[in-house]
C-alpha positions in Angstrom: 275.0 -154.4 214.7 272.9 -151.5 215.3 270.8 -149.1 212.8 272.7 -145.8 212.0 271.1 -142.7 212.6 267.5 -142.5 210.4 267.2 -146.0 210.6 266.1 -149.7 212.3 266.8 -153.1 212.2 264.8 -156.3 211.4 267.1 -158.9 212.5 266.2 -162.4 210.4 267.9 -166.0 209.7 266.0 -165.9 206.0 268.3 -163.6 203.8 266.3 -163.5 200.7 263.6 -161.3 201.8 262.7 -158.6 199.5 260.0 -157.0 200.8 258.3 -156.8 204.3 254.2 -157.4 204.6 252.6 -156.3 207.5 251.1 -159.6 209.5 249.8 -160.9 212.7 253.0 -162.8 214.2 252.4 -165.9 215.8 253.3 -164.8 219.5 250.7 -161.5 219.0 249.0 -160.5 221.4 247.0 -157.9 219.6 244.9 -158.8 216.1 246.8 -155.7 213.7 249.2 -156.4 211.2 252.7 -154.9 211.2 255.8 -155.2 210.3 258.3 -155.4 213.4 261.7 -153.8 213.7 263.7 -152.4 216.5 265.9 -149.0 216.8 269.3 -148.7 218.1 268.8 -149.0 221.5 266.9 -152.2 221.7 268.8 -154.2 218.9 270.8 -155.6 220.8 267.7 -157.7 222.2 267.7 -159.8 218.9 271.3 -160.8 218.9 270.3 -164.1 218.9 269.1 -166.9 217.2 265.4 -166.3 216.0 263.6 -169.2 218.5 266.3 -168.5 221.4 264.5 -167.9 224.3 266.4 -165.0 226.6 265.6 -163.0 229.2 267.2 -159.4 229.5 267.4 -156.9 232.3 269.2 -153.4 232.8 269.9 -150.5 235.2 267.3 -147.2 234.8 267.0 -144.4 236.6 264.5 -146.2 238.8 266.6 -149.2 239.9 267.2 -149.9 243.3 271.0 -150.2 244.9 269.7 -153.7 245.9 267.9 -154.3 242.7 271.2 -153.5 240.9 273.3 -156.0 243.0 271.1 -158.6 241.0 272.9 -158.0 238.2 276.7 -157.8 240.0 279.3 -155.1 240.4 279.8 -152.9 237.4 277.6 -154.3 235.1 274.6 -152.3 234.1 273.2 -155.0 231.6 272.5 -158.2 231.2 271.3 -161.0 228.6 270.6 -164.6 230.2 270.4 -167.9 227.5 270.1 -171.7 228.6 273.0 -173.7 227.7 271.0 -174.9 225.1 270.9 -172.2 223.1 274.6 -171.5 223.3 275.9 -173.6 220.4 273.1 -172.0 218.3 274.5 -168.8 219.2 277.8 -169.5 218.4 276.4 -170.9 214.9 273.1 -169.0 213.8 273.4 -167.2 210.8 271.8 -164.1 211.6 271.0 -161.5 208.8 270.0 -157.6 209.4 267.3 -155.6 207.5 268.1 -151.3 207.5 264.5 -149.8 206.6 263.8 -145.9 206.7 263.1 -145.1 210.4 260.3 -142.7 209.0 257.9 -145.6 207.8 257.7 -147.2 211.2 256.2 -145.8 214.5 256.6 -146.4 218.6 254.8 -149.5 219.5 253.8 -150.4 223.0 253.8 -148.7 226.1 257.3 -149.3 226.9 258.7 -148.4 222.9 260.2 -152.0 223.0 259.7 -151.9 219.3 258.4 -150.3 216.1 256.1 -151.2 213.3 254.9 -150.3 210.3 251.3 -151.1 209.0 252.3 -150.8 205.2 254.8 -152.9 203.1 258.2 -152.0 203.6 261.5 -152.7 201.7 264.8 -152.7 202.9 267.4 -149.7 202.3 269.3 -152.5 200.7 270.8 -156.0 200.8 270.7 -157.8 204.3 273.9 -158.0 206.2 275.4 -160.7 207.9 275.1 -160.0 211.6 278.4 -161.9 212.2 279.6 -163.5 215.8 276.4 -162.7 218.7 279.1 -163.9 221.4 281.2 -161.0 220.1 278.8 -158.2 219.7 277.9 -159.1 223.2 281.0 -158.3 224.2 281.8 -154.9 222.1 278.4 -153.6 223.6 279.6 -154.3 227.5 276.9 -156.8 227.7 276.9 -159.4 229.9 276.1 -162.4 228.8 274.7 -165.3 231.0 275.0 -168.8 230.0 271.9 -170.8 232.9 270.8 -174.3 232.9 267.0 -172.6 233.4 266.2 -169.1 232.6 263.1 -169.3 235.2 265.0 -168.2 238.5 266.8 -164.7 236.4 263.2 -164.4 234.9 261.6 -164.4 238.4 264.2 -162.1 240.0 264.4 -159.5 237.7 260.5 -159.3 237.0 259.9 -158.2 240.5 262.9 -156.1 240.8 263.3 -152.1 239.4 265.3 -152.8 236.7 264.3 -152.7 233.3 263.5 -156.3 232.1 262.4 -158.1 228.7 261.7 -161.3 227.9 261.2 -162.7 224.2 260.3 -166.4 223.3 260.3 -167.4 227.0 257.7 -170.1 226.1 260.7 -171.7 224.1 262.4 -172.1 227.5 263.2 -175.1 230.0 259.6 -175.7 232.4 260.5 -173.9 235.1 262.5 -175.9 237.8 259.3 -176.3 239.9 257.4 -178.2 237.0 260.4 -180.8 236.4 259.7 -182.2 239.5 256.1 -182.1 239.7 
């Protein structure tokens, strides 16, 4: 599920959303109002369930040979869940928003988004996003199923390869803190 040309994506388990007011999310870190969405190339970050904490990483232009062994042979990108998470994944019912690219702009310093600061309504009805496992797949996405995302987290962070992680506060303590 990805935004055609012209447009972006707000991906949502609520399907009766009409229209889109700009506000401060609850995981901001900046005090403006907006109203979030995503373009082609970074839907795929929010092929999961809403609270599913996941860490994601990739192969740029700047990634090491070493740095890209982290993510194995052939396999340029990555998405890691905690087996917690999977049955959600297999079950969530996941709904995408197409808005007009033109009433949303770049936000943040790596473009891992864009917002608008005005209401917004959608080009039309939601859609059903349908099986995550499978648009996984189709994309040539790897997906990783860990009993803590901490360690992938850790390694990729310090590594050249692109990396993102959204709702990592909704993960497992990190192994470190189960024992303490």
């Amino acid at each position: 599920m990805r935004p055609a040309p012209g447009e972006v994506l707000h991906f949502s388990e609520d399907p009766s959303i009409t229209r889109f007011e700009p506000h401060v999310a609850a995981t901001a870190r900046q005090p403006e109002a907006y109203v979030w969405a995503v373009d082609a190339d970074r839907a795929p970050d929010y092929w999961f369930p809403r609270q599913c904490p996941r860490a994601m990483a990739w192969v740029t232009a700047g990634t090491s040979v070493a740095d890209r062994s982290l993510l194995g042979p052939g396999v340029d990108r990555v998405h890691a869940i905690e087996y917690g998470w999977l049955e959600a994944m297999r079950t969530v019912r996941l709904f995408a928003y197409r808005f007009a690219a033109t009433s949303f702009r770049s936000f943040g310093a790596h473009a891992h988004a864009v917002v608008a600061t005005e209401p917004v309504s959608p080009l039309g009805p939601p859609e059903p996003v349908g099986d995550l496992l499978a648009w996984h797949e189709e994309a040539g996405i790897e997906l990783r199923v860990l009993p803590n995302l901490w360690p992938f987290v850790d390694a990729v962070a310090e590594s050249s390869l692109g990396f993102s992680g959204i709702r990592l506060g909704n993960a497992r303590p990190r192994p470190s803190e189960l024992h303490a």
